[in-house]
N, CA, C and O atoms as a Maestro MAE file, in Angstrom:
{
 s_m_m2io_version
 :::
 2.0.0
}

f_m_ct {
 s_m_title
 :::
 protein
 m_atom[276] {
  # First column is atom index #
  i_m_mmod_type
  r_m_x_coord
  r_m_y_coord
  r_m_z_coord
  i_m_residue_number
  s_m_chain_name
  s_m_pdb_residue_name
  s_m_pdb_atom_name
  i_m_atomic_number
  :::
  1 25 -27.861 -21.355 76.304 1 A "UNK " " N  " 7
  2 3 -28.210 -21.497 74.907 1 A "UNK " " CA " 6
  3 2 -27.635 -22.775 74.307 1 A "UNK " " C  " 6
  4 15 -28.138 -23.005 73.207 1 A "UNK " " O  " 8
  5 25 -26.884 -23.524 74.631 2 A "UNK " " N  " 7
  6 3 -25.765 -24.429 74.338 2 A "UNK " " CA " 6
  7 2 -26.509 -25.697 74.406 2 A "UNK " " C  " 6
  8 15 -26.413 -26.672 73.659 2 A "UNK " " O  " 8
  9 25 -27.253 -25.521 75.410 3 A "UNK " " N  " 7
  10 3 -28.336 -26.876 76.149 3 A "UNK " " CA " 6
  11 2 -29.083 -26.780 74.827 3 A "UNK " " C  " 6
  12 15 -28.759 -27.641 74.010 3 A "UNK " " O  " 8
  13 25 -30.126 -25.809 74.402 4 A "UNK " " N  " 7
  14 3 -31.295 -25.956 73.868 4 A "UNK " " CA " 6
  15 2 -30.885 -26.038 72.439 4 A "UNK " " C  " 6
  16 15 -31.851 -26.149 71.684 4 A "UNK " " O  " 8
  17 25 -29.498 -26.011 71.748 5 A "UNK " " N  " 7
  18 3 -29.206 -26.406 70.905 5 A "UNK " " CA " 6
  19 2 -28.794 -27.836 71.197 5 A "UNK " " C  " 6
  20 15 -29.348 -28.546 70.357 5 A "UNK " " O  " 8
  21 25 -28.150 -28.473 71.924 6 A "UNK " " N  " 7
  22 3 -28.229 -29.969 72.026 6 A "UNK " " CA " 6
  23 2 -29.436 -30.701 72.017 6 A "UNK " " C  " 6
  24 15 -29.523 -31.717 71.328 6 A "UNK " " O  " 8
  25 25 -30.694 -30.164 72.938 7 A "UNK " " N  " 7
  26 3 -31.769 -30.924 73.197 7 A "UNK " " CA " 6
  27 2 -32.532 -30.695 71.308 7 A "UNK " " C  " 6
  28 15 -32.980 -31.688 70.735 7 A "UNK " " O  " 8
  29 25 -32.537 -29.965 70.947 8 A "UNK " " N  " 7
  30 3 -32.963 -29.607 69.688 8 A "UNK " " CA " 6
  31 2 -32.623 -30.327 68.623 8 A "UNK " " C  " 6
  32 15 -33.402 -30.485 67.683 8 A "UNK " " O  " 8
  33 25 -31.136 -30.963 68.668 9 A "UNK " " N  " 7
  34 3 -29.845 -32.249 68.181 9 A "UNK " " CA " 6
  35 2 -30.510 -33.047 68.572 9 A "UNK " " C  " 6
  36 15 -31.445 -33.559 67.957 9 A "UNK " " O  " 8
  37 25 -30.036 -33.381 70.023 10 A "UNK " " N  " 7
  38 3 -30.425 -35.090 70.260 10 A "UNK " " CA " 6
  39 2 -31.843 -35.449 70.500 10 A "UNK " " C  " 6
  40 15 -32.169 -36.574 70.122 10 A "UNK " " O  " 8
  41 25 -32.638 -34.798 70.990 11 A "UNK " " N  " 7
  42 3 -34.298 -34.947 70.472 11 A "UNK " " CA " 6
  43 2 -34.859 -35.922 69.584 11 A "UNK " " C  " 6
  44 15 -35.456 -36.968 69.841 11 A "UNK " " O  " 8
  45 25 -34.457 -35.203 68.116 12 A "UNK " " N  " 7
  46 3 -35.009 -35.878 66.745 12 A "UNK " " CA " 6
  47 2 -34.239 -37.093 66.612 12 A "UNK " " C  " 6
  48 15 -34.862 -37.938 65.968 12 A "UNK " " O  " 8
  49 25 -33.096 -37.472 67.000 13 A "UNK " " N  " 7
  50 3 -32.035 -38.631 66.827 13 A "UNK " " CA " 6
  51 2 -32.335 -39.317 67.987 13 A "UNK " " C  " 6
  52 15 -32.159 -40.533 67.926 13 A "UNK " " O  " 8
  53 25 -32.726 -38.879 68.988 14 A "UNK " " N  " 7
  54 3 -33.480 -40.145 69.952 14 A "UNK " " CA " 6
  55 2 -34.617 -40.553 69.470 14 A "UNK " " C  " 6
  56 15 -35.053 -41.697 69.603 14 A "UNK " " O  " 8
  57 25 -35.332 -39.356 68.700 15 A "UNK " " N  " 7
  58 3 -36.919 -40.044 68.739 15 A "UNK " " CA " 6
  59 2 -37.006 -41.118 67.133 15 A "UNK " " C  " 6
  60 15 -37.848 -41.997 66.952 15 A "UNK " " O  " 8
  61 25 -35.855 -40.709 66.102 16 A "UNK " " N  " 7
  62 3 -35.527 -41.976 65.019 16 A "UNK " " CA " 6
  63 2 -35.322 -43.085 65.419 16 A "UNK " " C  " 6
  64 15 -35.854 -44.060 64.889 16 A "UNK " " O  " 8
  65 25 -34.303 -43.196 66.697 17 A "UNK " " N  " 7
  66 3 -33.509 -44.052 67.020 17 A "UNK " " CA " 6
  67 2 -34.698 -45.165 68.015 17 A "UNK " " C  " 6
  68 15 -34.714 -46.395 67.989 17 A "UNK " " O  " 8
  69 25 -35.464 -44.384 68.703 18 A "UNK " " N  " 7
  70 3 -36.439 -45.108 69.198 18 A "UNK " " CA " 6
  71 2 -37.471 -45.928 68.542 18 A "UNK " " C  " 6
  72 15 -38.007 -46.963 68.937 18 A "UNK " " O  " 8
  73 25 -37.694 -45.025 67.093 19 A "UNK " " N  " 7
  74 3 -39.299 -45.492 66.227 19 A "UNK " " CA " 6
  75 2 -38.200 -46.613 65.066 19 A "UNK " " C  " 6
  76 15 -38.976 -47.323 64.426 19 A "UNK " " O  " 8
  77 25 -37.077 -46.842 64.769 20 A "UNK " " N  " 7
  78 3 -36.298 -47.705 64.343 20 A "UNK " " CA " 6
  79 2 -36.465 -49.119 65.416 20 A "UNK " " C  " 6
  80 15 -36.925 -50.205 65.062 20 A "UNK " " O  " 8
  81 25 -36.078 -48.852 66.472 21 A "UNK " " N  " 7
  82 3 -35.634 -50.040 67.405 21 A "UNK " " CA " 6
  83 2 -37.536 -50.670 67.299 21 A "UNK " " C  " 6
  84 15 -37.729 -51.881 67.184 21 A "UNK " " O  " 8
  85 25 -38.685 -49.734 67.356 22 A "UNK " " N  " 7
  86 3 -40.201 -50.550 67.483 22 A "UNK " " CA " 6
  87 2 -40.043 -50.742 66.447 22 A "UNK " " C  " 6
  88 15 -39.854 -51.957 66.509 22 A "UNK " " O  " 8
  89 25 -39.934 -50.427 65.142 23 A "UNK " " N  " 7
  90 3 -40.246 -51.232 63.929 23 A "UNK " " CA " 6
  91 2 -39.431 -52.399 63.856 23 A "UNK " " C  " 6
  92 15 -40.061 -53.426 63.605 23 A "UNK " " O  " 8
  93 25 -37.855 -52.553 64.050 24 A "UNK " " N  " 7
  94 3 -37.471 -54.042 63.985 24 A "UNK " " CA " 6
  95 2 -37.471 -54.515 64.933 24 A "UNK " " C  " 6
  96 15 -36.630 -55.405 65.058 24 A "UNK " " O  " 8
  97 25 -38.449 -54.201 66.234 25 A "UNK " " N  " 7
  98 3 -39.041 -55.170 67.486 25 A "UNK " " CA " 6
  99 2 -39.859 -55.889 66.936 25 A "UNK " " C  " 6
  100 15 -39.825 -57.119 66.947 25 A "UNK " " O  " 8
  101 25 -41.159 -54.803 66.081 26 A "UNK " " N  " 7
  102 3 -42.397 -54.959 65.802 26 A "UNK " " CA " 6
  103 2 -42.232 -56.299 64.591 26 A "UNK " " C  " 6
  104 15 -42.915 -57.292 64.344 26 A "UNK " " O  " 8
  105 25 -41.113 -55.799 64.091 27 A "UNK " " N  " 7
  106 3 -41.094 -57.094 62.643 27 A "UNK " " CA " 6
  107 2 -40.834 -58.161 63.185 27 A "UNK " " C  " 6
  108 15 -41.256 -59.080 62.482 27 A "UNK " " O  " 8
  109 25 -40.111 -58.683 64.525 28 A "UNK " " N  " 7
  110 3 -39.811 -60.036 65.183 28 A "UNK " " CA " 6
  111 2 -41.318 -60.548 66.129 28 A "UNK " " C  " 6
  112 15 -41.300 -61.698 66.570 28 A "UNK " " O  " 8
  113 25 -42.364 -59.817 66.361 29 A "UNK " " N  " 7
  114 3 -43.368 -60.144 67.061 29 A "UNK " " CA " 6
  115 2 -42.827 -59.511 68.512 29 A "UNK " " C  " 6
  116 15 -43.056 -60.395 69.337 29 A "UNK " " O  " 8
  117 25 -42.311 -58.559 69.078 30 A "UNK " " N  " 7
  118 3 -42.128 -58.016 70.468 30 A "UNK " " CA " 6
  119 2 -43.050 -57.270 70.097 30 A "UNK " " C  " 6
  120 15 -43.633 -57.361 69.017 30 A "UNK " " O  " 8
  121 25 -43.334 -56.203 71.247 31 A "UNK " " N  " 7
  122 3 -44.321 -55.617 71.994 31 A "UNK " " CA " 6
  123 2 -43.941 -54.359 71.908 31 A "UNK " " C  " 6
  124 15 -42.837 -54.143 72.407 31 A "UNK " " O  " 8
  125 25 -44.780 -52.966 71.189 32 A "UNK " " N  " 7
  126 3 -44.321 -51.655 70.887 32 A "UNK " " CA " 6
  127 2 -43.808 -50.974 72.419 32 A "UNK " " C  " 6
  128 15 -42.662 -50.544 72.553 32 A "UNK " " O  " 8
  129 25 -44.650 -50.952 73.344 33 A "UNK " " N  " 7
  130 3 -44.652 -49.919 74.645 33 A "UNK " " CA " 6
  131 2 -42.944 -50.280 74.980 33 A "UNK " " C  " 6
  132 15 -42.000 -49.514 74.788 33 A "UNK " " O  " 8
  133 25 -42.899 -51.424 75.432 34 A "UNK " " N  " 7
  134 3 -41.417 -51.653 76.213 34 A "UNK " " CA " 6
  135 2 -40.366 -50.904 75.337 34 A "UNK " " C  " 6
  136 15 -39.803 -49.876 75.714 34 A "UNK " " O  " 8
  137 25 -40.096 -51.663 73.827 35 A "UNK " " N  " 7
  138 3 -39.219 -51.480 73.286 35 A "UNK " " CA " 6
  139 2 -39.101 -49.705 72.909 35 A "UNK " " C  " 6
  140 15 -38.091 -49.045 72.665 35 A "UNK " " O  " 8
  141 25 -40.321 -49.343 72.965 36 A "UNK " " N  " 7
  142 3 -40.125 -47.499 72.532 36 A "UNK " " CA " 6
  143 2 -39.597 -46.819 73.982 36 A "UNK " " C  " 6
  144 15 -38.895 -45.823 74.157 36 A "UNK " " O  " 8
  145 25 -40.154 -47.663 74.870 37 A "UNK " " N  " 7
  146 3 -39.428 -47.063 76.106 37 A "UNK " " CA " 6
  147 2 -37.370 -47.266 76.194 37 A "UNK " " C  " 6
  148 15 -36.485 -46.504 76.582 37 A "UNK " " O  " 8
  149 25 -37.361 -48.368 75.742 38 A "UNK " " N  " 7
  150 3 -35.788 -48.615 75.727 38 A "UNK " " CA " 6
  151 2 -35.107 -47.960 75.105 38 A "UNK " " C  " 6
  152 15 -34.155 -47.301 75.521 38 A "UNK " " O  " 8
  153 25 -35.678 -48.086 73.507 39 A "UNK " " N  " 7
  154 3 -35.376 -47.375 72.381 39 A "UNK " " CA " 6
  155 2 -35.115 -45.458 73.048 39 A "UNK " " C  " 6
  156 15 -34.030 -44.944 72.775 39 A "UNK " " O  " 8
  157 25 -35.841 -44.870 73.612 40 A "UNK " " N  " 7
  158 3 -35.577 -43.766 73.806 40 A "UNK " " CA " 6
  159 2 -34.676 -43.544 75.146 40 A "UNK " " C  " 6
  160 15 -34.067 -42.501 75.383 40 A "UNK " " O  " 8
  161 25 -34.692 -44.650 75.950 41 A "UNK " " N  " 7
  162 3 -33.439 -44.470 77.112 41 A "UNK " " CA " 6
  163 2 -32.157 -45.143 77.116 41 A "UNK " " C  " 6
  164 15 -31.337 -45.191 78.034 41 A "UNK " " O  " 8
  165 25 -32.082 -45.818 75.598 42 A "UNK " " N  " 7
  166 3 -30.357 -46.128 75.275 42 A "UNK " " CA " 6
  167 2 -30.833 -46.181 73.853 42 A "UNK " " C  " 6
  168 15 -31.227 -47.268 73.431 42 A "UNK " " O  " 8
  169 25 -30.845 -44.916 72.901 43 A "UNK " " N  " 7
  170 3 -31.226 -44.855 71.435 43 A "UNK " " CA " 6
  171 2 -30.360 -45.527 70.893 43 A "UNK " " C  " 6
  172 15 -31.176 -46.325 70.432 43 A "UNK " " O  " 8
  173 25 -29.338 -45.941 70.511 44 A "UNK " " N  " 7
  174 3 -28.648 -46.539 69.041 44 A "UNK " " CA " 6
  175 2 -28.372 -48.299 70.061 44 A "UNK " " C  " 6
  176 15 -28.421 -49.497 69.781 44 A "UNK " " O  " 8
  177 25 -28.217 -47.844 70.724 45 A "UNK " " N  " 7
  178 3 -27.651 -49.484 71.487 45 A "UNK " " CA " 6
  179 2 -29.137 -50.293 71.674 45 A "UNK " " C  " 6
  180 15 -29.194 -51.518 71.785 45 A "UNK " " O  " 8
  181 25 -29.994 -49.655 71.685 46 A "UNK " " N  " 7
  182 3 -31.421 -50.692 71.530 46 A "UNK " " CA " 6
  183 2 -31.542 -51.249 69.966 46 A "UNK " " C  " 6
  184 15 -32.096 -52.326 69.744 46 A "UNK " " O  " 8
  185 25 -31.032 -50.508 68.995 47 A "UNK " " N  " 7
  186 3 -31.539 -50.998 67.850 47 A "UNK " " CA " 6
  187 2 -30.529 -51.841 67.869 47 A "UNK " " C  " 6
  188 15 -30.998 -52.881 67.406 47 A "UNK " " O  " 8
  189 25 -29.554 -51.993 68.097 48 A "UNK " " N  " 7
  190 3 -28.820 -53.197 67.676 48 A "UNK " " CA " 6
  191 2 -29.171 -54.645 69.236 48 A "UNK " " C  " 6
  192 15 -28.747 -55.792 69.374 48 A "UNK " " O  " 8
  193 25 -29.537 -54.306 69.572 49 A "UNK " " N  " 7
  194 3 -29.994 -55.456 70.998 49 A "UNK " " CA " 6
  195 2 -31.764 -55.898 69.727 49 A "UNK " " C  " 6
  196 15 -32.210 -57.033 69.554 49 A "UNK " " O  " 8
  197 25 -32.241 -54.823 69.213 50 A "UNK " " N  " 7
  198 3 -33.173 -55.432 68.872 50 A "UNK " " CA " 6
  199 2 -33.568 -56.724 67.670 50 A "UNK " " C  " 6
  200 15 -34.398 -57.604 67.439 50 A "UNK " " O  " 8
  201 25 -31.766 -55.829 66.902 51 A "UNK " " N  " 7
  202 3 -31.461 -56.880 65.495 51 A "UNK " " CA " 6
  203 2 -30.716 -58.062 66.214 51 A "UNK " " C  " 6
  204 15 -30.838 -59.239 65.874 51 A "UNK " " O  " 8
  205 25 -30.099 -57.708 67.026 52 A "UNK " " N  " 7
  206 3 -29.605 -59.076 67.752 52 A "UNK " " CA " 6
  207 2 -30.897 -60.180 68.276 52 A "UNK " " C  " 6
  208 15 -30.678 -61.375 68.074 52 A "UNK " " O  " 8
  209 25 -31.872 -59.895 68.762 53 A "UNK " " N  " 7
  210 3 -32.670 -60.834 69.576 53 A "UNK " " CA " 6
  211 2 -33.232 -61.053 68.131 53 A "UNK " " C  " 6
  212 15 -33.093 -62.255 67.904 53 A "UNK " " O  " 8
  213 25 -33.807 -60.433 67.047 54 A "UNK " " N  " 7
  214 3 -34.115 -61.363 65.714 54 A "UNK " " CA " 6
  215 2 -33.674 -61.810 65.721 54 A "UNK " " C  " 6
  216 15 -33.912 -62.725 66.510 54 A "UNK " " O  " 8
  217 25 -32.741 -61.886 65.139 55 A "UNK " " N  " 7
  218 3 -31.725 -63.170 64.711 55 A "UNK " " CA " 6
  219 2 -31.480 -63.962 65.422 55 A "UNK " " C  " 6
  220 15 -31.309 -65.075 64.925 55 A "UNK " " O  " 8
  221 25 -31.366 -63.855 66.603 56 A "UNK " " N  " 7
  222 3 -31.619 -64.983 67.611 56 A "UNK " " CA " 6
  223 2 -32.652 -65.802 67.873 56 A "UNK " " C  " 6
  224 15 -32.797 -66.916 68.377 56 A "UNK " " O  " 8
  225 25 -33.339 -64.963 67.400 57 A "UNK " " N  " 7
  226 3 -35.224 -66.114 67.538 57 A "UNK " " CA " 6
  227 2 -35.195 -66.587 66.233 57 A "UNK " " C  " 6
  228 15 -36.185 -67.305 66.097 57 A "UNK " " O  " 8
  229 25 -34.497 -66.536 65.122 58 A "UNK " " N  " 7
  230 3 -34.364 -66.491 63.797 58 A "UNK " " CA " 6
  231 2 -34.094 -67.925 63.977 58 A "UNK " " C  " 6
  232 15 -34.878 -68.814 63.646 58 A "UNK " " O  " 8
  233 25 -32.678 -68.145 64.642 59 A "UNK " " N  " 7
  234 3 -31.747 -69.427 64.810 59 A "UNK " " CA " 6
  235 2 -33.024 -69.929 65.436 59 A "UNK " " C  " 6
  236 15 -33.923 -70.226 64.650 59 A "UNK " " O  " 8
  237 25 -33.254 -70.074 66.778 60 A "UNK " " N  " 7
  238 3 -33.518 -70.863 67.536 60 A "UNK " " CA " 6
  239 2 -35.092 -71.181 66.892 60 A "UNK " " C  " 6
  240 15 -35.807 -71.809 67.673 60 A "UNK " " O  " 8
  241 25 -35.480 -70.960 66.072 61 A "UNK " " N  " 7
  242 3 -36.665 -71.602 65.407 61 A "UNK " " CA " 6
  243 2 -36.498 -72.312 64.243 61 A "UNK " " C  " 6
  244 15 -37.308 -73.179 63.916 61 A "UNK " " O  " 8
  245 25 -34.955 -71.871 63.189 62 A "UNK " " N  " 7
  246 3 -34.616 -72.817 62.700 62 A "UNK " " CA " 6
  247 2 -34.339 -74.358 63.274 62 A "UNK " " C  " 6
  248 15 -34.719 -75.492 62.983 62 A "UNK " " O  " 8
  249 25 -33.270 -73.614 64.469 63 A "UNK " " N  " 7
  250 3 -33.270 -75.271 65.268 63 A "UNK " " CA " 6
  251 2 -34.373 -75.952 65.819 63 A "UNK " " C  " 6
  252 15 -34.398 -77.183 65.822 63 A "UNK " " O  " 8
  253 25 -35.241 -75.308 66.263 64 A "UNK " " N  " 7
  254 3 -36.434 -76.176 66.697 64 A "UNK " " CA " 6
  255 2 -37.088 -76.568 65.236 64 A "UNK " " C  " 6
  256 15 -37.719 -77.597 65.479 64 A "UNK " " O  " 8
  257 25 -37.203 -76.349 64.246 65 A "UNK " " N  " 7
  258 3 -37.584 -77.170 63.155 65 A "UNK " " CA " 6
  259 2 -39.154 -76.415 62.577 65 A "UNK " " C  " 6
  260 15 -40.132 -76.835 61.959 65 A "UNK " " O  " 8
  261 25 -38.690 -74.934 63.241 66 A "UNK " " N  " 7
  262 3 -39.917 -73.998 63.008 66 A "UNK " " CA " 6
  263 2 -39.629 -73.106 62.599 66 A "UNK " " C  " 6
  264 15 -39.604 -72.080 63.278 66 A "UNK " " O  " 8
  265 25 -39.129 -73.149 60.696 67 A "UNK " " N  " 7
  266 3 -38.948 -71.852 60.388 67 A "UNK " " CA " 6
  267 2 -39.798 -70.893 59.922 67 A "UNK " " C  " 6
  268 15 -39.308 -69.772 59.780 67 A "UNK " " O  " 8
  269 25 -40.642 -71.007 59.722 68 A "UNK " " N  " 7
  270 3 -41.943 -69.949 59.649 68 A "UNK " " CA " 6
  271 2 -42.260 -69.079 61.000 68 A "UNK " " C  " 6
  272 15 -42.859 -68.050 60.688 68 A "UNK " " O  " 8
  273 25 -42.045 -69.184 62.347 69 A "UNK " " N  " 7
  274 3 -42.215 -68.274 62.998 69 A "UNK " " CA " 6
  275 2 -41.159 -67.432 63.363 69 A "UNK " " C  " 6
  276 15 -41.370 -66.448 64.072 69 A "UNK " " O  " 8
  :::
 }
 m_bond[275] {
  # First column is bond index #
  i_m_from
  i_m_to
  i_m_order
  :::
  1 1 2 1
  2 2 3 1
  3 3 4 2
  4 3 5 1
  5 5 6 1
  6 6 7 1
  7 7 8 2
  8 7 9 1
  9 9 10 1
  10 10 11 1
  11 11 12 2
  12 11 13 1
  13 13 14 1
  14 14 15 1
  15 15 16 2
  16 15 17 1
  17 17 18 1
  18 18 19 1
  19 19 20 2
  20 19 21 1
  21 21 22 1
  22 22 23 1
  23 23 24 2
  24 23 25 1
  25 25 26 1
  26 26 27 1
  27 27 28 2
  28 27 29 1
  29 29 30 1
  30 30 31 1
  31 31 32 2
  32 31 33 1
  33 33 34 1
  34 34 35 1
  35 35 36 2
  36 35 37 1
  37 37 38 1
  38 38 39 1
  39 39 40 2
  40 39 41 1
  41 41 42 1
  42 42 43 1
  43 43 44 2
  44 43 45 1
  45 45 46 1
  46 46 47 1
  47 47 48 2
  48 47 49 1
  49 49 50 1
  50 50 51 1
  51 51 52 2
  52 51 53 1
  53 53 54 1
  54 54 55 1
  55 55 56 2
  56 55 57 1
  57 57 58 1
  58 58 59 1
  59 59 60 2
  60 59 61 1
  61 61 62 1
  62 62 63 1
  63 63 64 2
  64 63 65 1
  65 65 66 1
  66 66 67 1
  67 67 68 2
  68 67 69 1
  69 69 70 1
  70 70 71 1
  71 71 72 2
  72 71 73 1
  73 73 74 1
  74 74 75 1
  75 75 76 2
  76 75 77 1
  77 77 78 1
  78 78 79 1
  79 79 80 2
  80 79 81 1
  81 81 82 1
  82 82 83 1
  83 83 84 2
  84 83 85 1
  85 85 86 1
  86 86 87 1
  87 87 88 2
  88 87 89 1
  89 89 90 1
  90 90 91 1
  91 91 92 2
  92 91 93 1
  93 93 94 1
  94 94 95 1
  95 95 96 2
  96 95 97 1
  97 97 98 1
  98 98 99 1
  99 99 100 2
  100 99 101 1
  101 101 102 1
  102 102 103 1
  103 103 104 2
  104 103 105 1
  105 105 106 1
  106 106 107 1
  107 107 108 2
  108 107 109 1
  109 109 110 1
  110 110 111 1
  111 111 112 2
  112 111 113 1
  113 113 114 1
  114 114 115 1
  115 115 116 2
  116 115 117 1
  117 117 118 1
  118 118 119 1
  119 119 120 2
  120 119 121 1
  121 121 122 1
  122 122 123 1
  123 123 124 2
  124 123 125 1
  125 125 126 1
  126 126 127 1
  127 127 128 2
  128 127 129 1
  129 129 130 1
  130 130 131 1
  131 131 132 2
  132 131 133 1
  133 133 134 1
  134 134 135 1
  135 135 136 2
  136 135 137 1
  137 137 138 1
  138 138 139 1
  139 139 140 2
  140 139 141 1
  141 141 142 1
  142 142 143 1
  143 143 144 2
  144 143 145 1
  145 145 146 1
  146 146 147 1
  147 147 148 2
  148 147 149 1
  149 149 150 1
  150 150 151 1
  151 151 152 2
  152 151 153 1
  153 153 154 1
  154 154 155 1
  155 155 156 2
  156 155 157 1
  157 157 158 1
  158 158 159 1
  159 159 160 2
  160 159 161 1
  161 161 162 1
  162 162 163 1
  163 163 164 2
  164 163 165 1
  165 165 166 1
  166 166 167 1
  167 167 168 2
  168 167 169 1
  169 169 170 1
  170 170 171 1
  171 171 172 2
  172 171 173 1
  173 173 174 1
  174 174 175 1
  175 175 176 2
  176 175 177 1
  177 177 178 1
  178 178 179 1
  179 179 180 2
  180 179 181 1
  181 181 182 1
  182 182 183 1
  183 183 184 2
  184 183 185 1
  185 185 186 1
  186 186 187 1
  187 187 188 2
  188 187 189 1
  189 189 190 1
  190 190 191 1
  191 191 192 2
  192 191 193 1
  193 193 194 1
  194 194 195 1
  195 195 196 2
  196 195 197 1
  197 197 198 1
  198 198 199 1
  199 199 200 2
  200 199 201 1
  201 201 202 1
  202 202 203 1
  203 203 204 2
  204 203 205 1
  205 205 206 1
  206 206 207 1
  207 207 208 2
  208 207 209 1
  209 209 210 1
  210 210 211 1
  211 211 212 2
  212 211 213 1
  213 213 214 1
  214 214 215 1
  215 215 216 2
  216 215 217 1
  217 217 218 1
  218 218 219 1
  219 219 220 2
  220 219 221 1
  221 221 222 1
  222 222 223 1
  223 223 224 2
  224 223 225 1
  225 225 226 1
  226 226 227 1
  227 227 228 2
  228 227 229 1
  229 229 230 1
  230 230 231 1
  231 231 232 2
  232 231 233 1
  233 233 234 1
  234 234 235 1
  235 235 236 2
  236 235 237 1
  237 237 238 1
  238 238 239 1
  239 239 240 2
  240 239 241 1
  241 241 242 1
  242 242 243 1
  243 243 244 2
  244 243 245 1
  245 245 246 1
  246 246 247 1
  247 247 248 2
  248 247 249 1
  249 249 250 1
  250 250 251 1
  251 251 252 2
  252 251 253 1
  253 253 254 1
  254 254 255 1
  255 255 256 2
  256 255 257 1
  257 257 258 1
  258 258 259 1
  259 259 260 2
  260 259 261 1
  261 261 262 1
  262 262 263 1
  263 263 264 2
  264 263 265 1
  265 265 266 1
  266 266 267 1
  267 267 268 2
  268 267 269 1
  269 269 270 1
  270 270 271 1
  271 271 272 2
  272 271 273 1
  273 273 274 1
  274 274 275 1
  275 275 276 2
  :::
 }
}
């Protein structure tokens, strides 16, 4: 009984944690399939790998002298 109260817990908090990480994939121009796959096989540590690589394409288009993409 112990299980199906955890899976019942971490379920809904994987499946936030997953549809979070595609929406701020989706807002940098990545690709839904991969990132919902990641997003649900390392839930909270994808969303922050995902705000990290924004901001990283953020910089590196400032420096290239392309801030609109």
């Amino acid at each position: 009984m112990d299980f199906l109260n955890l899976l019942f817990f971490a379920l809904p908090v994987c499946l936030l944690s997953a549809v979070m990480t595609v929406y701020i994939a989706h807002m940098y121009g990545r690709r839904f399939w991969p990132w919902l796959l990641f997003g649900l096989l390392v839930p909270f540590v994808s969303t922050f790998i995902a705000i990290g690589l924004g901001i990283w394409d953020a910089r590196r288009n400032e420096r290239n002298g392309n801030p609109e993409a």
